[in-house]
Structure formats: C-alpha cells, structure tokens
C-alpha positions as CSV (number, residue, x, y, z in Angstrom):
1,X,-33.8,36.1,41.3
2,X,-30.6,35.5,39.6
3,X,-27.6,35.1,41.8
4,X,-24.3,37.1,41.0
5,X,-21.0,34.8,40.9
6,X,-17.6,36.9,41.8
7,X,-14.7,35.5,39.4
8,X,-12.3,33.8,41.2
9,X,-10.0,35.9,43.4
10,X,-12.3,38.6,43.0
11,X,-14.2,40.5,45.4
12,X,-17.5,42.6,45.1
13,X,-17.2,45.7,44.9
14,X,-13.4,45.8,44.9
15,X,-11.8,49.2,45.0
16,X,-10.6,50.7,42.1
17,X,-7.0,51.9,43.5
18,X,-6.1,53.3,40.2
19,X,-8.6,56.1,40.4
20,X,-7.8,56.6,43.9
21,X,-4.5,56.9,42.9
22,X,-5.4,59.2,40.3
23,X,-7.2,61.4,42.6
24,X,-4.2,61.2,45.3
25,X,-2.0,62.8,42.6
26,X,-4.7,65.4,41.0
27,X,-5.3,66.5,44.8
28,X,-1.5,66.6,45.2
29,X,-0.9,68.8,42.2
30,X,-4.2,71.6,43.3
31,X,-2.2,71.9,46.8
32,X,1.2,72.1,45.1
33,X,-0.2,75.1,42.5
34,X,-2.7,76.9,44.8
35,X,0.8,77.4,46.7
36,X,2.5,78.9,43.5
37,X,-0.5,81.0,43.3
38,X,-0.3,82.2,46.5
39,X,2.9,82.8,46.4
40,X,2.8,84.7,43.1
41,X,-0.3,86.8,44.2
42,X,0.2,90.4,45.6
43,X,-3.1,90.9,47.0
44,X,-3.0,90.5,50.4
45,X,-7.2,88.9,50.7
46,X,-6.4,86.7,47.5
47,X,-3.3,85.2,49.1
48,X,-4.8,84.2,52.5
49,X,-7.7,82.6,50.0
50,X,-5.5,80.4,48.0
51,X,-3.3,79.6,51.2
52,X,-6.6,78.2,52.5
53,X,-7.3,76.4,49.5
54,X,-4.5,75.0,49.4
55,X,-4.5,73.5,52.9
56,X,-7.9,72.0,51.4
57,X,-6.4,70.0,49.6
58,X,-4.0,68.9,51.6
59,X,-6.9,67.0,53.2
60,X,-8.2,65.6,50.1
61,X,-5.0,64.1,49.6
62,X,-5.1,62.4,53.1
63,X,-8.6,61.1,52.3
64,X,-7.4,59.4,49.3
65,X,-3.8,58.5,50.8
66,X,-5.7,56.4,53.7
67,X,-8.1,54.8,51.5
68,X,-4.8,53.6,49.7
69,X,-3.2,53.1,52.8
70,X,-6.5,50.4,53.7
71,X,-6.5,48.6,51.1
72,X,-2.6,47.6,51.4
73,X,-1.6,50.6,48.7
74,X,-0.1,53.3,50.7
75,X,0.7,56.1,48.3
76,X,4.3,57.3,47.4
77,X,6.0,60.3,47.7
78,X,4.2,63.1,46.2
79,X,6.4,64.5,43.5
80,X,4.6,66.9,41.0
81,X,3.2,65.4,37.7
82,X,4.9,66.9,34.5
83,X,1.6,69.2,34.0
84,X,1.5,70.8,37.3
85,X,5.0,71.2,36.8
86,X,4.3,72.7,33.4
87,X,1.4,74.8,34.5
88,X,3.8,76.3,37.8
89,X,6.6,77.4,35.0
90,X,3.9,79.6,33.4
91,X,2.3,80.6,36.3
92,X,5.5,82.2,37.6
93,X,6.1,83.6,34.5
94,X,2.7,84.9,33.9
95,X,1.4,85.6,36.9
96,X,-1.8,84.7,38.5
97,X,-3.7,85.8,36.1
98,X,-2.6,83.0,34.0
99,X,-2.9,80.0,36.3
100,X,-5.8,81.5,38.0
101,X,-8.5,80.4,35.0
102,X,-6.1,76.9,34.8
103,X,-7.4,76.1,38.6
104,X,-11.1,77.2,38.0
105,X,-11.6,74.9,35.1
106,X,-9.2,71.9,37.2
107,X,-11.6,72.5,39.8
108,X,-14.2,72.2,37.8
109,X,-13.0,68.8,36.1
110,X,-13.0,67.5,39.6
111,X,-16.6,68.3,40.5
112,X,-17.7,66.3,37.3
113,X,-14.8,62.8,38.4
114,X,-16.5,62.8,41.5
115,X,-19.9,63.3,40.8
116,X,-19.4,60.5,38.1
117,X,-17.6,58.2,40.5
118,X,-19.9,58.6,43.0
119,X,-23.1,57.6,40.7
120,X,-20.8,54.6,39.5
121,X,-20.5,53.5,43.0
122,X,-22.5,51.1,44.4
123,X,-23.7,52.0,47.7
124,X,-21.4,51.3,50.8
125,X,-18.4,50.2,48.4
126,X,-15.4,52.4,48.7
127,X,-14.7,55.7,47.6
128,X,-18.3,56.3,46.8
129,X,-18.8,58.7,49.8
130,X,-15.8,60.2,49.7
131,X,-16.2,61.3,46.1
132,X,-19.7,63.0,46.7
133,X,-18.0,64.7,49.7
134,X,-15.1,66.1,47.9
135,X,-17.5,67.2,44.8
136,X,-19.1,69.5,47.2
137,X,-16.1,70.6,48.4
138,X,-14.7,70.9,44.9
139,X,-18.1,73.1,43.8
140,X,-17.3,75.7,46.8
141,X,-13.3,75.8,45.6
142,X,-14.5,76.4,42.0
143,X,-17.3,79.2,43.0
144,X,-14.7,80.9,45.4
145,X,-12.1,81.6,42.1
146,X,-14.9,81.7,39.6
147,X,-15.8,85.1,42.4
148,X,-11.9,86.1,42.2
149,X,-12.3,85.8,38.4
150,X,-15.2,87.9,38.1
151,X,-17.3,85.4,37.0
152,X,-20.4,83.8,37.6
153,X,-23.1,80.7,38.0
154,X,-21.4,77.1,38.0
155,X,-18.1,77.0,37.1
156,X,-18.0,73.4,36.1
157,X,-20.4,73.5,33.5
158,X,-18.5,75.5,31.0
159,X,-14.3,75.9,30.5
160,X,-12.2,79.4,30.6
161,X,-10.5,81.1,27.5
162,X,-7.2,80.1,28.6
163,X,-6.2,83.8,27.7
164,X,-2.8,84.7,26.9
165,X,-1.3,80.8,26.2
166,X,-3.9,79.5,24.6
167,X,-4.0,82.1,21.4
168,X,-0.4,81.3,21.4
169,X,-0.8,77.2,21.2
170,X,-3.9,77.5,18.8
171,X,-2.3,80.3,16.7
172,X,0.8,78.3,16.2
173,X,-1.0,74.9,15.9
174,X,-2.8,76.6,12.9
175,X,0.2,78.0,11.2
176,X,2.2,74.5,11.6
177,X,-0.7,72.6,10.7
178,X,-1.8,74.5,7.2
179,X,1.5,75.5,6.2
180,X,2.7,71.5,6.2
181,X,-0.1,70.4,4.5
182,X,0.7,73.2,1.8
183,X,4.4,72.3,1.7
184,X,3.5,68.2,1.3
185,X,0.9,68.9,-1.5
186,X,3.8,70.8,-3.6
187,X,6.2,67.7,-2.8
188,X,3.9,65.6,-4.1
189,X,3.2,67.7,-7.3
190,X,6.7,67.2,-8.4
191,X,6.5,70.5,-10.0
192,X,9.5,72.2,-11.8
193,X,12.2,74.0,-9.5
194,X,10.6,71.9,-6.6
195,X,13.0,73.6,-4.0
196,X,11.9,77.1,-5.2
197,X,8.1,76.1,-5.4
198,X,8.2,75.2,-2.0
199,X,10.2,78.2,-0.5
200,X,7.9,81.0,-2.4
201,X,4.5,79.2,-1.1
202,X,5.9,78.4,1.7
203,X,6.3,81.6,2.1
204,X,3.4,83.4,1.3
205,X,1.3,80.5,2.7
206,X,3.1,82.0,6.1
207,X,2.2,85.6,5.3
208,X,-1.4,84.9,4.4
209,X,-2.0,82.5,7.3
210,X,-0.4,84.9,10.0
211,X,-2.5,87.8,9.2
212,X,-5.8,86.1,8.2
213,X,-5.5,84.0,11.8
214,X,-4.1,87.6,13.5
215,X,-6.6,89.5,11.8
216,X,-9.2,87.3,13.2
217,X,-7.9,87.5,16.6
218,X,-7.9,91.7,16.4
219,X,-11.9,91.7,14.9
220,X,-13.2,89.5,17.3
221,X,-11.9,90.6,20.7
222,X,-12.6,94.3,19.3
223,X,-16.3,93.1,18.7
224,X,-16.6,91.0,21.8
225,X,-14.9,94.5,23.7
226,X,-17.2,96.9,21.8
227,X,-20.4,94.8,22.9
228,X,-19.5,95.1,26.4
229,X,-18.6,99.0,26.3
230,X,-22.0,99.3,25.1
231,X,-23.7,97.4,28.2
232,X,-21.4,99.4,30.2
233,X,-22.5,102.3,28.7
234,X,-26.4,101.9,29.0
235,X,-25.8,100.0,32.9
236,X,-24.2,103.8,33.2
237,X,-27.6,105.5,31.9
238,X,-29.4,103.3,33.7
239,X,-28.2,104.0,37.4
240,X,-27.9,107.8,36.5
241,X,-31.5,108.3,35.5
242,X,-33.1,105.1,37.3
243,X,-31.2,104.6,40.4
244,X,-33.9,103.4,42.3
245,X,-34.7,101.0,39.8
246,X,-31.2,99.4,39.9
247,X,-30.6,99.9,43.5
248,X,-34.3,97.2,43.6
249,X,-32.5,95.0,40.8
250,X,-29.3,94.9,42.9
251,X,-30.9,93.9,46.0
252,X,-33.2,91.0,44.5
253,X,-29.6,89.9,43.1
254,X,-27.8,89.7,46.5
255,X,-31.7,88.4,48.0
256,X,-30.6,85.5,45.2
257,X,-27.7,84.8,46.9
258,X,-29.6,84.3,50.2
259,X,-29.4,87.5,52.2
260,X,-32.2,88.2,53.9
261,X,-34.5,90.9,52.2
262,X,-33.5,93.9,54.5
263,X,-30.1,93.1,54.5
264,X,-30.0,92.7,51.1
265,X,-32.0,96.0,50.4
266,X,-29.4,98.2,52.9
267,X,-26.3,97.0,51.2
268,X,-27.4,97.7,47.8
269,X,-28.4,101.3,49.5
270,X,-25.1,101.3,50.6
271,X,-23.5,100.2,47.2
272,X,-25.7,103.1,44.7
273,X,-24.3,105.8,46.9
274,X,-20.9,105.4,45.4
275,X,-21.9,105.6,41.7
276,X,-18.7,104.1,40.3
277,X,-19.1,101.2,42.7
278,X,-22.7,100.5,41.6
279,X,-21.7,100.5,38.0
280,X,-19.0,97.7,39.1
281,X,-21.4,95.9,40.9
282,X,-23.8,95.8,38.1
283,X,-21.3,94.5,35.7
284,X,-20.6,91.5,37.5
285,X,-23.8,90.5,38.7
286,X,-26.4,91.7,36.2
287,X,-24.0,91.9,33.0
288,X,-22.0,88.9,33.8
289,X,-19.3,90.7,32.3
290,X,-15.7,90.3,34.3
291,X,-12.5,91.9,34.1
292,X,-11.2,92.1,30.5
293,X,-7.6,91.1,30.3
294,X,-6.3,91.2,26.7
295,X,-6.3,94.0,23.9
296,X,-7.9,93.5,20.8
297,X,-4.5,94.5,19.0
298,X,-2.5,92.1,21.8
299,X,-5.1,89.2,20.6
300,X,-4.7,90.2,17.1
301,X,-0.4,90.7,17.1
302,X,0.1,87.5,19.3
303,X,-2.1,85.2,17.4
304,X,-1.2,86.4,14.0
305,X,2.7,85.9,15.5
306,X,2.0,82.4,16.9
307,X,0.6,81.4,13.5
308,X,3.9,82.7,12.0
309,X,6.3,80.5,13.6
310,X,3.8,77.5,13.6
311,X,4.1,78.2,9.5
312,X,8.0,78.9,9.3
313,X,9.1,74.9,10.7
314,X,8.0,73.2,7.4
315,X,10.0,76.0,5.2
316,X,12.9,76.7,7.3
317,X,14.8,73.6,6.0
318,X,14.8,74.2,2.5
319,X,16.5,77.6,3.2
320,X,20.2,75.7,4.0
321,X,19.1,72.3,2.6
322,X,17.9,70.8,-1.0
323,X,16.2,67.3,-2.2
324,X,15.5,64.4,-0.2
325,X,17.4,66.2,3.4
326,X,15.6,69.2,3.2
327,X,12.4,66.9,3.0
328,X,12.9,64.6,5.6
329,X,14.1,67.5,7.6
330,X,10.7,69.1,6.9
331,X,8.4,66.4,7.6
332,X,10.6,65.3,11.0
333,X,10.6,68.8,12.4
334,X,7.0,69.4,11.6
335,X,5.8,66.0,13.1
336,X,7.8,66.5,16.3
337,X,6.1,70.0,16.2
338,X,2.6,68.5,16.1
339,X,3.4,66.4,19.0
340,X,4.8,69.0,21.1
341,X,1.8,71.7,20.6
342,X,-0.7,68.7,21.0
343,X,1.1,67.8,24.4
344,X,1.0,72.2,25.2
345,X,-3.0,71.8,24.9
346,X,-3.2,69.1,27.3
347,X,-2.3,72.3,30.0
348,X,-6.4,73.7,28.6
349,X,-7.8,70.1,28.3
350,X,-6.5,68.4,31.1
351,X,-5.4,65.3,29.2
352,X,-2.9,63.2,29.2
353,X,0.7,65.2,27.9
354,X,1.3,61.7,26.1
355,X,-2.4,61.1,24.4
356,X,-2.4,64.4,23.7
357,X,1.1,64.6,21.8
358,X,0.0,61.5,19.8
359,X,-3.3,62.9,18.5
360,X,-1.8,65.7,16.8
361,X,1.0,63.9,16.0
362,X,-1.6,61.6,14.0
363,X,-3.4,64.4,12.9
364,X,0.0,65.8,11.1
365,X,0.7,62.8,9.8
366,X,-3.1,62.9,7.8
367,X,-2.6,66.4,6.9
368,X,1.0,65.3,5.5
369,X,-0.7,62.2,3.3
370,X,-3.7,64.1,2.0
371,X,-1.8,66.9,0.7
372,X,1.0,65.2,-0.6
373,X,-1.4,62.5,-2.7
374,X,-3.5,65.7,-3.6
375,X,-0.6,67.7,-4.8
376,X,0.5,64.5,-6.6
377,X,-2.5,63.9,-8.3
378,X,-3.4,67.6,-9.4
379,X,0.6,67.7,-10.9
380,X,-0.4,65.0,-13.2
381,X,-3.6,66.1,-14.0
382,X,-2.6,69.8,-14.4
C-alpha cells in the first residue's frame, strides 16, 4: 500500500481557514439581514420568525468563530460585507417582500457549501461535521421562508425571480448592452454625418429595444397570470361540486407532511368548511401556485423603462459633444455601466461584487469590438 508523504510544514488534513472564514462572514451577514427583515416586517408571527432566525445564526457564527479561534485565527470584528450592505438598502426601501426571496435562495446557497464541504472532508478532519450540521439547519431555515413565501418542496434546488430588482438590472443590462453594440458598429462604419447617424439610431435602437424588451415583460406575466386564474378557477369548481373529493386530496397532502391519518383528515374537515379558505389551501399545496406580486402592466412598464435608460448611456454624449470626446465619452460611460449592472446581479447570483463587475465589463468590451469591426467592414463593403 502506498504511503502518503505530507510536504514539508504541512499537516494532513489541515484546515482550510479561508472557507471558515468565508462561512464566519456569510453567517454574519444572514444574522445581520434576517434583523433588517424583522425589523421591516409588520406582521406580528413573521417577525418573531425572523427574530428567531436570526438568533440562528448567531450560533452559526460562533461555531465558525471557535473553529477560527482553535486553530490560532480568531475572527475579527464583524462588519457587514458590501452585499449585505447592498441587499439591507433595498430591503428597507422595498420592504420584505423584496429581501424575503434574497434570504430563501442565500439559504439555499448555503445548504449546497455545506453539503459540498462536508463530502470534501475527510472524516474526523475539521469543519466536516460542522458543515453537515449547519446544512441541516440551513435546509429547515430555507423551508421555513420557502412556507412564508408561499412556496413549496426544496428550496435549494431551484433560485427565486428576484421580482421587482431583478426586471430592473436585466431590463437595463439589455438596453445598455444592445444599444452600445449598435452605437460601436456605426462608429466603425465611418458613415457620412457620423454624429447624426449615431444620434437617430441611437435613438430609435432605444425606442425599439424598450418596447420589444417591455412588451415582453407585459405578454409573459399576463400569460403566466392567466394560466393561474384558470387553475384557480377550475380548484374553485372542483371544491364546489366535489368537496369531498378535495377535502380526501387535502388530507393525503397534510398525511404527506407527516400528520397522522385522523389528524390529518379532521383539519382538512375543518379547512373545507370555510370555502374561501379551502380554495387557499389548495393553491398552495396542490397548485403550487403562491402569492403573485407584480402586474403584468408593472412587469411590462418597468422592464421596458429599465431597458430605456440602459439604451440612453451610449447616445447621451453625442447630444452636447462631437468627434473623438463624444466617443470616448460613450464608450467610458457605457463600460463603467457594464461593470456596475454586472456587480447589481451579484445581489441574484451571490457572486463576488468584483468578479461580477469584471464579466460584464468584458462582456461590453466584446460587444464594443464586434460591432465596431462589423460596422467597419459592412461601411466598406456597402
């Protein structure tokens, strides 16, 4: 059997106190915005749910801080990263319902870390444990607001719409994105009244962008809400003309969650004697459907106006500005754009603010290259 040599002034199984670090500060940051969502909740029950929560967490972060603390790294003074901070701002100006979805999916992100670390572990080294322990404990956080959120089955294996924000980042990401790549490629033609060329498709590049992308927006949340009025609709029939037949369903549902038969079959009696109640019930547990939150002309307006001042950055400067300023205007406001939305969608991804910025920053850059040696090479073929 072959033997395994440690490298000098290493040894096995030696903790890795940058992920413990990194889990000190993600456990630091849930405590710090289950707090701001307490505090910005008005529902009594809710409240006490995400003060408890919270508290939670509190012990996560001493498990981590004295596993730091052993092995000679005790941890610093918590001070909130730049994304908790980030995600607090909007949640007090949102409200819960904003940063409610952003703490189901981090909660989810933390079942799959520890789950991972915990396989990549080997047995008896540090943090291994620990990991599996808080995974659990993460599952049960992410299944308690998944219930809040009128949702269902295991929160961790899928992400949230992001709602409100995130048609706001992605609609203006689209507008800034498209409209530069337009603007580049007629820079690049070298066309005749270049200035003009770039103002008038600028320009209508903007209009046609905005409504395509808000038009979108309005068609699909209108189908995805006329879908559910129809389940809604028929569950409706249903528990008129076949009560007993959804009052069974019901029962096998909250059997599923492990009430005892009787039990099970009493509440749901309970439940289809207030009609309006059963139709709610059903809805969330048979439909899957939960509370719907945005308009389809809200989705439709605030995408279409997202994509419109994405668009406007790489035309704005040839309003008060000609030649070679109003260009390098253009292209420096636009790239600092891309970086800036790219770092906004690290709040949905989780990512690093920094990594995040850089990819779209890249990704501008590309979309600036192609169109400008595109719009170069169709100006003199054309």
């Amino acid at each position: 059997m072959a033997t395994t040599v440690e490298p000098p002034g290493r040894t096995r199984h030696e903790p890795d106190l940058h992920t413990f670090e990194h889990h000190w500060q993600d456990e630091a940051d849930a405590a710090f915005l289950y707090r701001i969502l307490a505090a910005s909740e008005p529902d009594a029950r809710k409240k006490g749910i995400y003060s408890r929560l919270a508290e939670v967490e509190d012990r996560h972060v001493v498990v981590w801080g004295e596993l730091l603390a052993k092995h000679g790294h005790p941890p610093k003074f918590f001070k909130p990263s730049t994304r908790a901070r980030a995600l607090a701002g909007l949640g007090k100006l949102f409200g819960p319902g904003f940063l409610l979805p952003m703490l189901l999916e981090e909660e989810g992100r933390e079942v799959k870390a520890y789950l991972d670390m915990h396989r990549a572990t080997p047995a008896g080294a540090p943090g291994g444990g620990e990991a599996l322990t808080l995974a659990k404990e993460s599952a049960e956080h992410a299944t308690t607001l998944a219930g809040i959120a009128g949702k269902s089955g295991e929160p961790w294996h899928r992400t949230g719409s992001g709602g409100f924000l995130r048609n706001v980042v992605y609609g203006f990401n689209d507008g800034l994105t498209a409209n530069f790549g337009l603007v580049a490629g007629i820079i690049g033609a070298s066309v005749a009244q270049e200035h003009q060329a770039v103002i008038v498709a600028g320009v209508a590049g903007l209009i046609a962008d905005a409504l395509s992308m808000g038009s979108s927006g309005y068609l699909a949340a209108k189908s995805e809400r006329e879908v559910y009025d129809y389940e809604i609709a028929m569950e409706r029939d249903e528990i008129a003309l076949m009560p007993e037949i959804e009052r069974d369903e019901l029962a096998l549902i909250y059997e599923a969650k492990g009430m005892d038969a009787d039990s099970a079959h009493r509440l749901a009696t309970q439940v289809m004697a207030d009609p309006e109640r059963m139709l709610e019930e059903q809805v969330q547990e048979e439909l899957k459907i939960g509370e719907q939150t945005i308009p389809p002309f809200r989705e439709g307006w605030v995408t279409g106006l997202a994509t419109a001042f994405g668009a406007i950055i790489p035309v704005f400067p040839f309003f008060f500005a000609r030649g070679p300023t109003a260009i390098a205007m253009s292209f420096g406001f636009s790239m600092l754009s891309h970086f800036l939305v790219g770092a906004a969608r690290s709040v949905f991804t989780g990512r690093s603010i920094l990594r995040s910025g850089l990819d779209m920053f890249v990704v501008g850059l590309g979309v600036a290259v192609v169109g400008y040696f595109v719009g170069d090479w169709v100006g003199k073929v054309f």
